[in-house]
N, C-alpha and C positions, 0 to 999 in steps of 0.2 A: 847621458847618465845611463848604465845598464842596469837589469835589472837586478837586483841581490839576490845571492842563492840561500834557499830555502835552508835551516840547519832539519836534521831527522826531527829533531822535537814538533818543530812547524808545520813542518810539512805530514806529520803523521798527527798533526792536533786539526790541518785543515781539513783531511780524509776523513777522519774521524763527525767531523761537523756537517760534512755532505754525502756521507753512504749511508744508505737505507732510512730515510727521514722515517721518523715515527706515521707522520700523513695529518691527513685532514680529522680525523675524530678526535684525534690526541691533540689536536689545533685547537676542535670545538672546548674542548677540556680547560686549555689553555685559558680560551674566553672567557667560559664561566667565569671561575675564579678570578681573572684579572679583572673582570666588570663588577664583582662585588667589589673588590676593591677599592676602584679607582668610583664609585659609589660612593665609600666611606670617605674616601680623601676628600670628593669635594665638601658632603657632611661636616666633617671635621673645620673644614677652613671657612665655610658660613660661619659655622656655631661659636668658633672660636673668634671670629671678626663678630660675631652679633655681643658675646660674651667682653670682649676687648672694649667697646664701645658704652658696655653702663661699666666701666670701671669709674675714678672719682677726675680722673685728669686726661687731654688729649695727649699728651707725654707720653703719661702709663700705657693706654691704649697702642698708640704709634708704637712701644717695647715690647710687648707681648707679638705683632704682629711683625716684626723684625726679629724675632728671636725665632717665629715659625720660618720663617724662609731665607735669611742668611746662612744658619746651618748647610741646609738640605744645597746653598746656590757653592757655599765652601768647600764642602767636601763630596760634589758627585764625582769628580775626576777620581778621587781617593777610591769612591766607592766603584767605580769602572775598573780600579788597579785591583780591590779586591775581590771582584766577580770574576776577572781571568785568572786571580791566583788560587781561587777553592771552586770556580765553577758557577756558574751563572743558578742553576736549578737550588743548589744546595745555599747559595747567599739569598737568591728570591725565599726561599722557604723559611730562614733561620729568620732573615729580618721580618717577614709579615708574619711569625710567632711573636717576636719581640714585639713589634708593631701592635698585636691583638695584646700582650700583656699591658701595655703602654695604657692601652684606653681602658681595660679593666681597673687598674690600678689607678687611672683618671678618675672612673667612675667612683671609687668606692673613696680616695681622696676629697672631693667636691662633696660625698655626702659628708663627710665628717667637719670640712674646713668651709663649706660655701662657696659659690661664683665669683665671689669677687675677692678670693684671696689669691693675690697677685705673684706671689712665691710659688705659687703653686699653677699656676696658667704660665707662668715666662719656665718651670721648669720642662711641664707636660710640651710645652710647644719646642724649646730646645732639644729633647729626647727624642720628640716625633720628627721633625726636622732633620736628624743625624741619620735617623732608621731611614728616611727617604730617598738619600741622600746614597744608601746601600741597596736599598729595595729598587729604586726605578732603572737602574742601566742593567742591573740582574734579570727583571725581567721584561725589559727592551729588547736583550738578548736571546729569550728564548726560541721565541719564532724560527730561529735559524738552526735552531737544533731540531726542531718540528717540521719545516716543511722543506721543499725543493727547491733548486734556486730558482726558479720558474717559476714557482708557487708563491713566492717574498713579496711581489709587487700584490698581489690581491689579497694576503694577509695582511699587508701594511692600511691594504682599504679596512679590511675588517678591525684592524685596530683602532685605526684613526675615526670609526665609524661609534664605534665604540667609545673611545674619551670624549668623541666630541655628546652623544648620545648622554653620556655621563653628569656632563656638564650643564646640557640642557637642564637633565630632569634632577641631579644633584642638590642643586641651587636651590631650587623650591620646595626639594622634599625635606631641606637640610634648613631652612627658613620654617617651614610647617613644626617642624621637630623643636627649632628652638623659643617658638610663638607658645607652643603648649607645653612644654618641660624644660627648658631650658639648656645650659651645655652639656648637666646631668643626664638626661635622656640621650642626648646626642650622639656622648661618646657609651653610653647602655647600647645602643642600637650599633653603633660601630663594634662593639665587643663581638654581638652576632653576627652581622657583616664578616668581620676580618674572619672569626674561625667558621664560617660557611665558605669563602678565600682561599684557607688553608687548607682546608679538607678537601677543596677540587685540587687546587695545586697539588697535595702531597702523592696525589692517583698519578702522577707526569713520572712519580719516580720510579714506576715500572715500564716506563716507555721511553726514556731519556737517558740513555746511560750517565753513569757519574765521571762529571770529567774532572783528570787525573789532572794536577797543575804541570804545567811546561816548563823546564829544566829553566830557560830563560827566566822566567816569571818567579819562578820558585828561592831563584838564587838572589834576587835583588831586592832592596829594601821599597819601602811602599814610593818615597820619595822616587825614586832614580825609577822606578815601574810609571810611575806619571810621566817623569818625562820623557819616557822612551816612549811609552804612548802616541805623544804629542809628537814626536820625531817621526815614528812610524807614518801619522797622518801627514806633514809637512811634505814628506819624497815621494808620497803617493800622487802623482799627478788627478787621477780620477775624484778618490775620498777628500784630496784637501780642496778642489773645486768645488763639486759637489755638495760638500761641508759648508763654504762660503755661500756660496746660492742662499741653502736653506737657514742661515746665519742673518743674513743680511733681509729675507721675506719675514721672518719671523721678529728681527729686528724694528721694520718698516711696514708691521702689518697689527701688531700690537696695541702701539699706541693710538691710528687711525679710528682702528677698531672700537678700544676702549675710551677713549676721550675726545680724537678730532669728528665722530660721528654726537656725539654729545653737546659739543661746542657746534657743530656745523646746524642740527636742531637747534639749539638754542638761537641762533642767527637768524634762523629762515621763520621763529616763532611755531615752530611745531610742536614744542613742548616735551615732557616725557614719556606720551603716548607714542612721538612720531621717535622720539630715540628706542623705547622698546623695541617698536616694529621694524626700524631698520634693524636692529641689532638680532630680533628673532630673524627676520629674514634672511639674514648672514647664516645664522646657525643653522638653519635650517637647510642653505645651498650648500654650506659643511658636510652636512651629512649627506646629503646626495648626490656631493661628489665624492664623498669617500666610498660610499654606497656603490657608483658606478664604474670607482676602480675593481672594487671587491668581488663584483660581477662577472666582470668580461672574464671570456675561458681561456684568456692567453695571456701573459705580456707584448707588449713590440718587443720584435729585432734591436730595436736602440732605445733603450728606455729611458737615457742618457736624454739624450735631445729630444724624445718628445715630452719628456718631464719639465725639462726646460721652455719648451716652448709654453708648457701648458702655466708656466712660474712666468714667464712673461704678458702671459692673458692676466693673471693677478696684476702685475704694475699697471697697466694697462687701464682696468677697473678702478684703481685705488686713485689715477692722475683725477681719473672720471667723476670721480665722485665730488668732490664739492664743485662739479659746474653743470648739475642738469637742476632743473629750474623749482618742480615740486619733488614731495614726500613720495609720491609713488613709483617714479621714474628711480629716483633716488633707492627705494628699496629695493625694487628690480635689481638693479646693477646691482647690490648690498649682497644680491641672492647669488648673483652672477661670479662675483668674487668668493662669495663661500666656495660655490664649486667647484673655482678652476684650481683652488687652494687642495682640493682632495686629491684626484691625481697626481698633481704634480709632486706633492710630499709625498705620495705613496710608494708612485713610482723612483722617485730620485733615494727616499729610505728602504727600499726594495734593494737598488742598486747597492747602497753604502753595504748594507749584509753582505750581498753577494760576493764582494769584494773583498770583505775584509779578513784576516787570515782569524782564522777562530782563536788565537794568544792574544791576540787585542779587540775581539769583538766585544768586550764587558767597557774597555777604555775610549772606544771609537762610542759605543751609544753613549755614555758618560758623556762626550763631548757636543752629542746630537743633542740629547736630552737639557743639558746647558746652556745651548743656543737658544732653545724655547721657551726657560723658565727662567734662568738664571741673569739675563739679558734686559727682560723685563723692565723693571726700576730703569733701567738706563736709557730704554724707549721712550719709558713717559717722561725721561728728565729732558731726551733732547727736542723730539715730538714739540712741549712746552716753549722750549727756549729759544726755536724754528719761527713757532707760532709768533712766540712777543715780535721776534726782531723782522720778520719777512710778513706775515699774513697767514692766515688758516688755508685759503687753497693754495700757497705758494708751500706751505709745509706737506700736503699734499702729494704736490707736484713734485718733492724734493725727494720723500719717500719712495714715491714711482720710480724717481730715477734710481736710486740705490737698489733697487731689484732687479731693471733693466739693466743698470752698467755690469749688476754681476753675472746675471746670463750671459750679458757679451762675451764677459769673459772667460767664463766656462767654455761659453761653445765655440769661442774661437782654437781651443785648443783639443786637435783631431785624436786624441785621445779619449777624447771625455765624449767628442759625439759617434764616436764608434764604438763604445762598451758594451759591454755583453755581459748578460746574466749567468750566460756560460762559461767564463773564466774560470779556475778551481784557483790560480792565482791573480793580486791584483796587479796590474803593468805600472811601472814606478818608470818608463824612461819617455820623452815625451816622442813625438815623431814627425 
């Protein structure tokens, strides 16, 4: 298959995406703001699971907390199609406005009507949900308009360093909050959050030129912009590899995480002490590997294969895990797997940027961003159903494989272990 030719729109929207990156301050910038954010998000999803939980029925509860994240799992694709049709900065910006009206208008809601009126918690969480759903591949996207392609791989550390950071400290500030004020405080403290958010974000709009939509993009309906999306990914040899990797680690890394490490304590008798501390342990090797990507002053020559390789030290970890003998050994590796998990995403979502032509960089993260959340629910459905019918380390074991068989198949194909950061376009033929 050759490679397609670039039409003038493409090719002067991918030029456009790679000369004269704004750099690293306007990166710093970027952080800011994107850490208050994704701050408020976790806040938000405590309070609202803490709030979900004294409603009157396990039903009610279970609908409120399916109405926050079926939206956002629906429509990212949609919201990828609209970040390349008005521009990634300008949909990031418009939705974390809406987003901060969202929790103001929560706030003042909840004083009027109370916590547990249920009309009002499945609306707040469907609204929020949509806006996420427009907000997150908007500003997955920015990075590549901020830095160099050289520069992608240790921004993705600082990112990843960052959500994971988020999350840590999210959880329990967002538990503290809802212990002493409830989901009213919550989303008060979100209000400030999001426009402290806003106001670093909206400083990018003098560093980031406003991008003009692409003749392509501009002329098709939102529908037929998805599916070309998804085409665009498909004949990419590289992105749709690459894509599957990180698909199938996230797929198979999920539910160990959040349940077979729960159940594997509960087995061994170590209790909830010993599931925290693996679980801290984990987040903690997260962070220091995305830490250690963020670091280093260079990318590789192939980021490609050493991302993969490093995506195969994760399978590797994860077969390991329910067959060392105590709690301690067992956190170690916990730690171990956090961090091989850092580069390897950093690096391999380093590549996908660099790769991809800046008309479908809003639709390509929409798909990245998917695979991480979206997927979810379906982890712990199979993770589960593994578990009954084979065993807890044989589920394990099964996970491992589905991350090793997909690096195989990446790196069997000399495409994908010869990529370069350097490209301005991505190679669609294989060789």
């Amino acid at each position: 298959m050759s490679t397609p030719q670039s039409s003038p729109s493409t090719a002067q929207a991918t030029q456009t995406m790679s000369a004269h990156p704004p750099g690293k301050r306007t990166f710093a910038r970027f952080l800011g703001g994107f850490g208050l954010s994704l701050i408020g998000d976790q806040i938000w999803f405590v309070a609202l699971g803490w709030a979900a939980a004294r409603l009157d029925s396990p039903l009610q509860a279970s609908a409120v907390m399916a109405c926050a994240s079926i939206p956002r799992a629906a429509l990212l694709l949609v919201g990828g199609s609209i970040a390349d049709r008005y521009g990634p900065l300008k949909i990031a910006l418009s939705s974390q406005a809406l987003r901060l009206a969202v929790m103001a208008g929560a706030t003042g809601g909840l004083l009027l009507s109370g916590e547990s009126a249920l009309w009002l918690l499945i609306t707040v969480a469907v609204v929020f949900g949509a806006l996420d759903a427009a907000h997150m591949p908007a500003a997955a996207s920015l990075p590549i308009h901020i830095l160099s392609k050289q520069d992608l791989p240790k921004g993705q550390g600082a990112v990843q360093t960052l959500e994971r950071t988020a999350s840590v400290i999210g959880a329990p500030v967002g538990g503290f909050i809802v212990a002493y004020g409830g989901l009213t405080m919550a989303t008060a403290v979100n209000t400030l959050l999001f426009t402290g958010a806003l106001l670093i974000l909206r400083t990018l709009t003098r560093r980031i030129p406003a991008a003009a939509a692409p003749e392509e993009i501009s002329g098709e309906g939102t529908w037929r912009s998805v599916r070309s999306g998804l085409s665009y990914v498909a004949r990419d040899h590289v992105l749709s590899r690459i894509l599957l990797v990180i698909t199938m680690l996230n797929l198979a890394l999920a539910a160990p995480v959040n349940i077979g490490i729960a159940l594997l304590a509960s087995d061994r008798g170590w209790g909830a002490t010993g599931f925290s501390t693996i679980v801290m342990t984990f987040a903690g090797g997260a962070i220091c590997g995305a830490l250690f990507q963020a670091a280093l002053r260079s990318a590789p020559k192939a980021p490609a294969a050493i991302g993969l390789l490093w995506v195969a030290g994760s399978g590797l970890c994860i077969a390991a895990l329910p067959l060392l003998p105590n709690l301690t050994t067992t956190a170690s590796l916990a730690a171990l797997l956090g961090f091989t998990t850092g580069p390897g995403s950093a690096l391999l979502f380093g590549l996908i940027q660099a790769s991809t032509q800046a008309n479908y960089v809003g639709r390509v993260m929409a798909l990245a961003t998917f695979s991480a959340l979206g997927l979810t629910p379906i982890s712990f459905t199979l993770f589960g159903v593994l578990t009954d019918l084979t065993g807890l380390t044989t589920a394990f074991i099964i996970c491992a494989g589905t991350v090793l068989a997909s690096v195989t198949v990446a790196f069997a194909n000399r495409v994908v272990r010869t990529a370069t950061l350097d490209t301005s376009e991505p190679t669609t033929s294989p060789l």
